[in-house]
N, C-alpha and C positions, 0 to 999 in steps of 0.2 A: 444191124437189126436187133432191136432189146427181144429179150424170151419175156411172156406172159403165159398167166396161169389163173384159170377162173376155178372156182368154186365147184363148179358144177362137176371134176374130176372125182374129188371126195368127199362131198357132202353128205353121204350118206356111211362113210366109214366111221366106224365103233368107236365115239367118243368124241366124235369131230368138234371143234372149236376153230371160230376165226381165229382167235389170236395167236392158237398153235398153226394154224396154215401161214399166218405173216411169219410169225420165226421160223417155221420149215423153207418157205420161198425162200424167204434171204440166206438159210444156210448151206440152201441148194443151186444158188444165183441166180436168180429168176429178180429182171429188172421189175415189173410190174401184175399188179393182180387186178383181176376183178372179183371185189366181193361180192357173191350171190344175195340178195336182198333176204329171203327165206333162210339163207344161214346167219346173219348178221340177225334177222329178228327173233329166231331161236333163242342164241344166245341172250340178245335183250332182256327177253323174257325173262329166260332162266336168270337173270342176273349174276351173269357168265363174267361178264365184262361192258363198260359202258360206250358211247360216241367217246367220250373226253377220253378214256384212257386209251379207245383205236387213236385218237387222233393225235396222243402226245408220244406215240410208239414208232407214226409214222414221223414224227419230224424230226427224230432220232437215228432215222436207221434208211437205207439206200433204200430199198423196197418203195413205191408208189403205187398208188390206186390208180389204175387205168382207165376203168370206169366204175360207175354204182350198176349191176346186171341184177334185176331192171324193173321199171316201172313197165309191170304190166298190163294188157287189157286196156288199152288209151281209146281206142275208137269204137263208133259207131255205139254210144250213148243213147237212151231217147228221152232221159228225164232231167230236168235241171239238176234233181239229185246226184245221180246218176254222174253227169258230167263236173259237177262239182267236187263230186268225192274225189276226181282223177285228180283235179287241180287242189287240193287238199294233200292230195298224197304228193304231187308234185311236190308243195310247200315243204311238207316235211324230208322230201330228198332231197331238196336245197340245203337243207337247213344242215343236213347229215355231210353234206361232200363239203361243206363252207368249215368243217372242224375236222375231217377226214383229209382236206387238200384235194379235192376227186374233181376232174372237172369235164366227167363225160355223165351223162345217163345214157344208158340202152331202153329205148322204150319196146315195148314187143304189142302185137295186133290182139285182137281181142278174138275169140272161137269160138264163141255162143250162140250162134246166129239160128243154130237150130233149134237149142234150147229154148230159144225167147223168141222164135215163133218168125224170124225176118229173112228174106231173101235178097238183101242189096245187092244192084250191080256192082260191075267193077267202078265204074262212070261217080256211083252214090260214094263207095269205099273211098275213091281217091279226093272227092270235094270232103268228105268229111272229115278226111286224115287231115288232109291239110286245114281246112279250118282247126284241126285242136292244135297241131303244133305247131301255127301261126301264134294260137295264145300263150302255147308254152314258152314261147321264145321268148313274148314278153314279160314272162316271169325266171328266166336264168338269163336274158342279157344282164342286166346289170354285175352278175357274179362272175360272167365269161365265162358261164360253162354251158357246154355241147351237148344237144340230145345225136343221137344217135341208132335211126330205125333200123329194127331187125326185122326183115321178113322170115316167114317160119314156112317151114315146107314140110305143110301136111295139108291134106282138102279144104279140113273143117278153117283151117287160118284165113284170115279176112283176108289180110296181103302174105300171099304165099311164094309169089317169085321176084325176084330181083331185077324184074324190069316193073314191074308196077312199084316198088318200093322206091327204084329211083325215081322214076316218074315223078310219083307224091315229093321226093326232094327239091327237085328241079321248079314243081309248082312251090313250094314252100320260099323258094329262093333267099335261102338265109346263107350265112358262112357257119352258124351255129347248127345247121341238120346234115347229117348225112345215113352215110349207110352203114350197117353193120356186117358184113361179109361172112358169114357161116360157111366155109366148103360143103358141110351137110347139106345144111338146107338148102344151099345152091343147087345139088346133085336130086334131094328127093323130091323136088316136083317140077324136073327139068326147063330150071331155070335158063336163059339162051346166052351161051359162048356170045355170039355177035352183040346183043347188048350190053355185054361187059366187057367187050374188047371195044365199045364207041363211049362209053365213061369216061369222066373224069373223073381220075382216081382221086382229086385232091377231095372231092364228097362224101369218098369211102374213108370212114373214119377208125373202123375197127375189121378186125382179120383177126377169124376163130378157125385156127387148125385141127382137124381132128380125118379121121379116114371113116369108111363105113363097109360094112355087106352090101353086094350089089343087090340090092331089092327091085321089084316092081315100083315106076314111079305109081305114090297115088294112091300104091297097098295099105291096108288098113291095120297092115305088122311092119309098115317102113319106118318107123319112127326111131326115136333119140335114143334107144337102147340097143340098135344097130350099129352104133357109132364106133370105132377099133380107132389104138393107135396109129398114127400116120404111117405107112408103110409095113405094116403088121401082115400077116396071113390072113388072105381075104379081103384086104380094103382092094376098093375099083377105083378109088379116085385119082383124077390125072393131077400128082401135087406141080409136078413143073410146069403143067398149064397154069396153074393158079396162080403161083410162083412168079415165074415169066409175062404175064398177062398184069398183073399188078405193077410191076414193073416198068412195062412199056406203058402202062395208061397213067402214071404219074402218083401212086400211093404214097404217100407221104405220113401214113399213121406209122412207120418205125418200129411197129413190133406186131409181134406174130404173138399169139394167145391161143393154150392149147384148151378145148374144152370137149368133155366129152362126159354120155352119163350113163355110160356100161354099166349093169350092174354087176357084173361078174369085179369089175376094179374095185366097186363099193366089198368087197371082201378083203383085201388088201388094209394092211395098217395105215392109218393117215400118212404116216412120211413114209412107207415103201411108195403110197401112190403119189407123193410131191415129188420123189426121187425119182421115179419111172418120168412123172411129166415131165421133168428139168432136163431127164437123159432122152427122152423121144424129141421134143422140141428143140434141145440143141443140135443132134443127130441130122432136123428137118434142116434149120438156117443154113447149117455149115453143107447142107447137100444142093439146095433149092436156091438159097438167097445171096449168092455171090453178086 
């Protein structure tokens, strides 16, 4: 099982740059990352560092991009605008993983829905999911790269549990989509054991480790700053079910990706925090992934 390390660990630690997270993962052996879209355009911006020089770093050195995390906000559009811009931005995250080597995106659901005034069913959600990334598809087959849905567990998220996420996969029936696996988000809006013990894992394309505070499902303080390292003081989460259950249903993504977005770790120096994830996620494999 390779170790993975997303962005979302220190992204907010004093000073953060991608290109010191790539030389920190590889000095700390972490086979693959995900770079956070929001830290990569930071830097852009700042003219920190370019695409060309992430990409000639990476074909240098062991370290690979596991996915681009992510294209977000993909569904339930209502204006040509609207749904164009998605496919615009797609474009240019093609364009980004074609000189990066990257040959996932994580797409994430969209949480507006109260904002902008709409009530979809689940029924509306899932014909809609699936019509955009039925069109996404036609725009990364050609480069053979994988989207990758993540459902988010919180209310406000369009697709919040991992039975409707698969669901939309299975409609989508591509080799190119699958699921994204969060044990969080699995946990906060009590996602069902039994629909992901009858998966196939080969759809499940990504596995994000992290542990959490046992919260209220559904609470409107259960979120993504409840998140602790993996067997930490206070996580609830059952990791050898997860573990186990991947296992038996045929997983085949090869690596475990720690992400988590405590803020108390955003206090930590960039590499104490690449250091703790490379020593928590090796700790998980060699306990969980025999």
């Amino acid at each position: 099982m390779r170790l993975g390390f997303n962005e979302a660990n220190d992204r907010f630690c004093q000073g953060h740059t991608v290109m010191q997270d790539l030389e920190l993962c590889e000095k700390y052996g972490f086979d693959c990352i995900d770079i956070q879209s929001e830290c990569l355009n930071r830097d852009l911006e700042k003219g920190i560092v370019t695409i060309e020089e992430l990409g000639e770093w990476f074909s240098t050195h062991h370290l690979k991009m596991l996915s681009y995390n992510a294209l977000c906000f993909f569904n339930m559009k209502q204006t040509a605008e609207e749904k164009q811009a998605v496919m615009d931005e797609l474009d240019e995250i093609i364009r980004r993983c074609n000189i990066l080597g990257c040959k996932m995106i994580v797409v994430v659901p969209s949480q507006d829905m109260k904002e902008r005034g709409l009530q979809p069913t689940r029924k509306e959600i899932r014909e809609d999911a699936v019509a955009v990334l039925k069109e996404m598809v036609k725009k990364v087959e050609p480069y053979g790269i994988k989207l990758s849905l993540e459902f988010c567990g919180a209310p406000d998220m369009t697709i919040n549990r991992f039975e409707d996420a698969y669901a939309i996969v299975e409609a989508v029936d591509s080799s190119l989509v699958g699921v994204t696996l969060d044990q969080y988000h699995f946990y906060a809006m009590g996602s069902g054991w039994e629909s992901l013990e009858k998966a196939d894992g080969k759809k499940i394309f990504v596995w994000h480790l992290n542990g959490t505070e046992d919260m209220p499902c559904g609470a409107y303080y259960n979120n993504d700053e409840k998140r602790l390292w993996p067997d930490a003081e206070g996580d609830c989460l059952p990791h050898a079910r997860y573990a186990d259950t991947l296992k038996k249903i045929g997983f085949e993504g090869d690596c475990c990706t720690i992400e988590i977005f405590r803020p108390a770790y955003y206090e930590m120096t960039q590499e104490e925090n690449v250091k703790k994830s490379a020593e928590v996620t090796r700790a998980h494999v060699a306990k969980y992934c025999k």
